[in-house]
N, C-alpha and C positions, 0 to 999 in steps of 0.2 A: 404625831410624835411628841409634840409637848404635852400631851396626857400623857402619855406614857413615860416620858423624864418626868413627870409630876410622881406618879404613882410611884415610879422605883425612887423617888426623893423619898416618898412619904415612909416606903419599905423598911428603908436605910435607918427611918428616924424609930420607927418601931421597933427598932434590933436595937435598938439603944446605942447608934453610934452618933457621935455629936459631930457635925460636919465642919460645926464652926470652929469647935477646938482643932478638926484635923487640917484644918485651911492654914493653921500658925505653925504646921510641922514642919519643917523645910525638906526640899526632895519629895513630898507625899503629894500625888497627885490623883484627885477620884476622874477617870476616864472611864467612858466608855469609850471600847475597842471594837466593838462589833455590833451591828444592827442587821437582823434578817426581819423581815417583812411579809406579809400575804395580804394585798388590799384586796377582800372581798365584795364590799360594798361600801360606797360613801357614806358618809354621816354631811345630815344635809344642816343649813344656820337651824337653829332651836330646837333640834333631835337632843334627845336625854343621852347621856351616854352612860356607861358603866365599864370603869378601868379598873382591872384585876391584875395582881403582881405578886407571883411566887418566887421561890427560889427553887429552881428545879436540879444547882444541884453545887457545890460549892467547896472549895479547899481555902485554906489559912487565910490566902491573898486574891483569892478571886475568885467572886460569889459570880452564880448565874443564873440572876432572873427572866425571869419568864411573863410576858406580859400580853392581855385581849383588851381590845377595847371593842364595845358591841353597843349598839341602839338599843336602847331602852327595853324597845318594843318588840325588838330580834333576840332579848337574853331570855 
């Protein structure tokens, strides 16, 4: 999971929202609300990974990314 809060950080910062300005807004808070999961296979110590993050689909106030992380070897 902290690849994947990494990858939807990095998403966020490529849509050009600055997170640190939105940190000084009062009342604005970036939550995730919901996590759904499928652990297919483990990712063992020194496995490469590769984390991918789309937005699969999104209104004003609440975007919905979409996120895989897979072994290297397995993409």
């Amino acid at each position: 999971m902290e690849f994947i809060e990494r990858a939807r950080s990095e998403l966020v910062r490529a849509l050009g929202v600055d997170k640190a300005a939105l940190k000084g807004e009062p009342g604005l808070v970036l939550a995730v609300r919901r996590v759904e999961a499928d652990y297919l296979s483990p990712a063992r110590f020194d496995d490469l990974l590769s984390v991918t993050t789309t937005v699969q689909a999104a209104t004003h106030a609440r975007p919905a990314p979409a996120s895989a992380a897979r072994r290297r070897s397995a993409v």
